[in-house]
N, C-alpha and C positions, 0 to 999 in steps of 0.2 A: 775660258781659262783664267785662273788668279792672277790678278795682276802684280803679284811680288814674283812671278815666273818669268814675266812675257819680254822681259828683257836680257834675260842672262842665257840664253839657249844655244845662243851663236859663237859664244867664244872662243870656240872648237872644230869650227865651222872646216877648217884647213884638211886638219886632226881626222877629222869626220871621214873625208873620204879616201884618206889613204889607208884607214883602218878598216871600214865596213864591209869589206871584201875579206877578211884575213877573217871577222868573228860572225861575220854572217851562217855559213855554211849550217845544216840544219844536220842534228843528229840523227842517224835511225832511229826507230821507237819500239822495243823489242818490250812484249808483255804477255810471255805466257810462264807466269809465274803467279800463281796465288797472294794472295793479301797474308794468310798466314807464314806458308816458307819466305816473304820476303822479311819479315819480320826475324824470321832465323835467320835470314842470310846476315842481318844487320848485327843480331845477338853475338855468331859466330866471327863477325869482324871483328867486334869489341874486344870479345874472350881473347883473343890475340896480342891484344896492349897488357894484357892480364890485369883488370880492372879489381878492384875489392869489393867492389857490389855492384849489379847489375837489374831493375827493377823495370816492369812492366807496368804501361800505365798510371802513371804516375803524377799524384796529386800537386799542380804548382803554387803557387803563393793563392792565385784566385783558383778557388773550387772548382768553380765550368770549365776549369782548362786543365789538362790531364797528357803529359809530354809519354808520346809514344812508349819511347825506352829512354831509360836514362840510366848515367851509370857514374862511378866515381872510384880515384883511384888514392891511395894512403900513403904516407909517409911518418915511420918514424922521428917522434923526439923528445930529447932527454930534459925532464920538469923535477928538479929537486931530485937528482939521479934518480929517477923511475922513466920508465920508458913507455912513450904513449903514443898512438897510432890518432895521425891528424889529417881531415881530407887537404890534398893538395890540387886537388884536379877535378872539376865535374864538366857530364855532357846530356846532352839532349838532343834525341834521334826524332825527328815525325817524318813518319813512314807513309808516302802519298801510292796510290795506284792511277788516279784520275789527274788529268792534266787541270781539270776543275778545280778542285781540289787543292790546285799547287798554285794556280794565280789568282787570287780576290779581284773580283768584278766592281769595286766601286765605284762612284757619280763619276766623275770627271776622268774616267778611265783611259778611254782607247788615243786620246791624244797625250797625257802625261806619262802611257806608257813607253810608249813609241818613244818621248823625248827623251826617257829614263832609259831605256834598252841603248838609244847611241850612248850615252854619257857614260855606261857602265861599261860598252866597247870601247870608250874614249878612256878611260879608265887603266882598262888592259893593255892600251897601248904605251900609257903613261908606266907603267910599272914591270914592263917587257923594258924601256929606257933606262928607269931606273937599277935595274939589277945591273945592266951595264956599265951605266955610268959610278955609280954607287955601291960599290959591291961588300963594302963596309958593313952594310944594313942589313945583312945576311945572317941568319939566327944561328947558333949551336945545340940550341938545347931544346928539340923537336920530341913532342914525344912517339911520332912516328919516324924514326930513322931515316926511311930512304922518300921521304919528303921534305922538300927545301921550304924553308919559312922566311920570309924577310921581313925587318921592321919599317915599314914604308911610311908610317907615321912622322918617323924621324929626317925625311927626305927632304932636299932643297929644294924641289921641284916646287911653284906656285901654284902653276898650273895644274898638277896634280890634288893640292890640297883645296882649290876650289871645285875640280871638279867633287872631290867628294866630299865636301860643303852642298853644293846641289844635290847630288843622288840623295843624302838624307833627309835633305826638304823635299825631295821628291817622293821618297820612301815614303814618311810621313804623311804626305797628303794622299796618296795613293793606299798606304795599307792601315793606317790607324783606324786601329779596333779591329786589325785581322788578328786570328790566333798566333801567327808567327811575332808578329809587333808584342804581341800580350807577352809571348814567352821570353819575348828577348830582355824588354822592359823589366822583370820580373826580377833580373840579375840573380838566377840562379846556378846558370852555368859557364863554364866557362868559356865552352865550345858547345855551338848548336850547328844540327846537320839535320839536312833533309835530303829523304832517301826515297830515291824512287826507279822505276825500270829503266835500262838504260835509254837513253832519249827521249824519256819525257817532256824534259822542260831543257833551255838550253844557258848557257853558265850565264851569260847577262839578262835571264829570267830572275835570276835567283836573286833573292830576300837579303836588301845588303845586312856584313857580319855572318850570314850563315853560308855553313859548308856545303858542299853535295857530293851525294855518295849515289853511285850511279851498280845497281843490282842488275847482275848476267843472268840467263836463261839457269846457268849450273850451279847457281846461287852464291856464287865470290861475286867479292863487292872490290869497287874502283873510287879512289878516293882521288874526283874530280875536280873538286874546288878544296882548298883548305880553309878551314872556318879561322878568321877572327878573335881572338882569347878578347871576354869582357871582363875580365879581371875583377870576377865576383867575392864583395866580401867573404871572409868568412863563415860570417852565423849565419851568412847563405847558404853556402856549402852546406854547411849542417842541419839544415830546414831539408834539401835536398835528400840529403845520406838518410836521414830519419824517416821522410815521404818513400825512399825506395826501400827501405828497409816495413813501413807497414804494406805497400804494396804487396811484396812478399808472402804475407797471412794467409791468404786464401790459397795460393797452389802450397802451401805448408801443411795444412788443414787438409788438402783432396789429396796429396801424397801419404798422408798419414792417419785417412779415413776417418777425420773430423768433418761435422755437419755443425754450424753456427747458427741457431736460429734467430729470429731480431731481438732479441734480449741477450744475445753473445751467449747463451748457454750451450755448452759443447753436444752431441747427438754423437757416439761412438759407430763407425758402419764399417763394412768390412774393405782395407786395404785394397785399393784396386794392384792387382796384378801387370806386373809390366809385360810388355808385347816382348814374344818371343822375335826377333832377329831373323 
């Protein structure tokens, strides 16, 4: 184990076990649902925020890494009285089916996981206190309605702000250079989620800062954890809207019976016909 760890594990020690019975319990793991309808199920949650573009597969700042669905939402404003539509909002969905898939196996894994899973229950226990005690830090302006937000950042709690002081060194050693680390670092969105059958993975699994969106047999989604806002610049934003907006090209191109060959020159074929109903 790193010796910048091996002393700060216990401070919680109390915390620990009055907690690990409350966030233990293991969810069912329900998976008969396709890779592809889970990917609608995820599309049709979005559509519901009413989003202004929504993009599959989609190119991040690094090349090799390509965010599930992403999607971004607009906002009117007024520049020299003309009126101009500006992003205000982006997200980022990776849609898992394998529990593989969802936890990175690196070096020094199976003990800084373990210490990392209490700390993130010790966590939850910390900010079940805080809404109590603190109820000030309580957000208004959710873009999901009937989900509570609090700014816990701003909390008095010490305790709280070391534990997660730790989980991000823990993060860090444990998932640097995994895809989810790459996408976050990236600061292109503002909310990132990761979507998979419900009980795959369980909330203090999850990839701190991202959400989890937990997909039904009937294809509604359950919005389990609430992501984090990293309060991505701008011209980030706009790197994003542009990525999902060239995403777009190709189902543009097969709905409207273009053929692109590797020199982009267009190839005319006949409209596919939509399935009858």
């Amino acid at each position: 184990m790193d010796a910048d760890f091996q002393l700060t594990f216990d401070f919680m020690s109390e915390t620990s076990e009055n907690t690990s019975q409350e966030y233990e319990r293991k969810p069912h793991y329900e998976n008969n649902i396709n890779d592809k309808d889970l990917r609608r199920s995820v599309i049709g949650w979005l559509l519901k925020s009413t989003p202004s573009g929504i993009g599959y597969d989609v190119p991040t700042r690094l090349v090799k890494i390509r965010g599930n669905i992403a999607a971004f939402w607009s906002k009117t404003e007024i520049r020299k009285k003309k009126k101009y539509l500006v992003p205000c909002r982006t997200a980022i969905v990776e849609v898992r089916s394998n529990r593989e898939d969802c936890i990175s196996d690196c070096g020094k894994n199976s003990e800084l996981k373990e210490i990392l899973s209490q700390e993130k229950r010790n966590k939850l226990y910390f900010e079940a206190s805080i809404r109590e005690k603190e109820p000030e830090l309580k957000l208004s302006d959710n873009l999901f309605s009937d989900i509570e937000s609090w700014d816990y950042k701003k909390t008095k709690n010490k305790d709280y702000h070391k534990c997660c002081s730790l989980i991000e060194r823990l993060e860090r050693s444990i998932n640097k250079g995994s895809t989810f680390e790459k996408i976050k670092s990236a600061l292109l969105a503002d909310s990132l989620y990761l979507a998979v059958p419900r009980g795959l993975i369980k909330k203090d699994e999850l990839t701190e800062g991202w959400g989890l969106l937990y997909i039904n047999n009937d294809m509604s989604v359950d919005l389990i954890v609430q992501t984090e806002s990293c309060g991505c610049p701008i011209e980030n934003k706009l790197h994003l809207v542009q990525n999902i907006a060239k995403s777009n090209i190709s189902s543009l191109c097969f709905a409207n019976g273009i053929n692109l060959d590797k020199n982009n020159s267009p190839r005319f074929v006949r409209i596919p016909r939509k399935r009858r109903s």
